[in-house]
C-alpha positions in Angstrom: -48.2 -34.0 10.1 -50.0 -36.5 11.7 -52.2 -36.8 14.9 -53.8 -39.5 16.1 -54.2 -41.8 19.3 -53.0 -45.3 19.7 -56.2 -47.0 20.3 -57.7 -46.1 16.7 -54.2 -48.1 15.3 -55.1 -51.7 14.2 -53.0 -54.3 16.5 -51.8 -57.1 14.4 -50.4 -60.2 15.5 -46.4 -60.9 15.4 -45.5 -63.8 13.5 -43.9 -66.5 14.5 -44.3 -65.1 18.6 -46.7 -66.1 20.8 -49.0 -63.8 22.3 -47.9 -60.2 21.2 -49.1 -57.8 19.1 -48.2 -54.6 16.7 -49.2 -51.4 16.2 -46.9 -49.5 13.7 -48.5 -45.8 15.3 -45.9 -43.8 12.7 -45.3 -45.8 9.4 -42.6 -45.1 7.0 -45.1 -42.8 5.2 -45.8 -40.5 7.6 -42.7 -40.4 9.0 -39.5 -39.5 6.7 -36.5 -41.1 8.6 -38.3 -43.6 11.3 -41.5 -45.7 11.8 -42.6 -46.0 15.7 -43.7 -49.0 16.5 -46.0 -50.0 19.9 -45.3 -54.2 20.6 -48.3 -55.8 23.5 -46.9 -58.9 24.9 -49.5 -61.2 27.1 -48.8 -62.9 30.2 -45.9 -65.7 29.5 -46.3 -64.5 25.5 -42.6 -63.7 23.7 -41.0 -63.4 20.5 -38.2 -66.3 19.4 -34.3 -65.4 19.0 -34.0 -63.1 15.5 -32.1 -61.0 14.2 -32.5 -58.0 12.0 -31.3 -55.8 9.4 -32.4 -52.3 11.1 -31.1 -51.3 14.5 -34.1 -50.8 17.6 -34.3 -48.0 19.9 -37.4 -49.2 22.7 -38.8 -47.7 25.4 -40.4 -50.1 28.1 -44.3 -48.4 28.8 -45.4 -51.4 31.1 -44.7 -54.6 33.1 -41.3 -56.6 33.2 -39.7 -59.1 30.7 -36.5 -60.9 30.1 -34.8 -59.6 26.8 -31.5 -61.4 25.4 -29.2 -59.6 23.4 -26.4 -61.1 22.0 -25.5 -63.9 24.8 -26.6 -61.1 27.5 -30.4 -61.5 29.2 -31.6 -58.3 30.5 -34.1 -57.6 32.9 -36.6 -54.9 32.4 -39.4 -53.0 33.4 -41.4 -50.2 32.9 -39.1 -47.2 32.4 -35.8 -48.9 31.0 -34.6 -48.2 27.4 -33.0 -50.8 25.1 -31.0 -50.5 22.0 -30.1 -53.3 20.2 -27.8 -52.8 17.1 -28.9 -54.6 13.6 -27.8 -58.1 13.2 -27.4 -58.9 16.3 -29.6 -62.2 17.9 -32.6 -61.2 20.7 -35.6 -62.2 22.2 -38.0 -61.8 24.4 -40.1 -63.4 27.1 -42.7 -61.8 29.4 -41.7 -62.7 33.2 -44.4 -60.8 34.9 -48.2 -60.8 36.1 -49.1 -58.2 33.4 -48.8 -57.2 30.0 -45.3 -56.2 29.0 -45.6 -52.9 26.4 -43.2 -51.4 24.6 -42.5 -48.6 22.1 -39.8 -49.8 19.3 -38.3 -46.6 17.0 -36.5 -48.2 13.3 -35.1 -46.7 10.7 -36.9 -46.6 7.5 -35.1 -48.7 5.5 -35.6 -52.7 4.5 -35.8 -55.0 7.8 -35.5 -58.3 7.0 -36.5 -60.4 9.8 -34.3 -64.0 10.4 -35.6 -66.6 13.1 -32.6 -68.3 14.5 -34.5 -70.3 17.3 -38.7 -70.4 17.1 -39.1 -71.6 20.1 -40.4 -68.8 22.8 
């Protein structure tokens, strides 16, 4: 079992985004099945169109951002959930005045990461 709070969880820079940051609050050893994820994304920061090999479950905490899923750009704010399967392309840009926060749930199993477009 594990018990901790988020601010003692070292926040680590994304590569290849711009302006965002990760705390991996439940890793794939204290967790059996998933590793829970928090992502920090400044003012006009994002992350570039990827895919991956694990599916995403997210949960917006804060602010508003522009997410693209497939050929789809979604909207979203504090409140909204997103799931986006494994394999497919996203991204995402930060469209508001504030820092856009979100929790991100993946399976524990090999995620390779692919950058399709590294522009964000």
């Amino acid at each position: 079992m594990t018990v901790k709070h988020a601010v003692d969880v070292e926040a680590n820079d994304v590569l290849n985004a711009k302006d965002t940051k990760i705390q991996v609050l439940i890793s794939s050893r204290e967790g059996p099945n998933f590793a829970l994820r928090k992502f920090s994304m400044q003012r006009d920061g994002g992350m570039p169109r990827h895919t991956n090999t694990v599916e995403h479950e997210q949960y917006v905490l804060r602010g508003e951002a522009s997410i693209t899923i497939g050929e789809e750009i979604h909207h979203v704010k504090a409140g909204d959930v997103v799931f986006i399967p494994e394999g497919v392309v996203h991204s995402y840009q930060n469209t508001g005045e504030e820092p856009f926060e979100f929790l991100c749930i993946i399976p524990n199993k090999d995620d390779k990461v692919t950058v399709v477009d590294a522009s964000c």
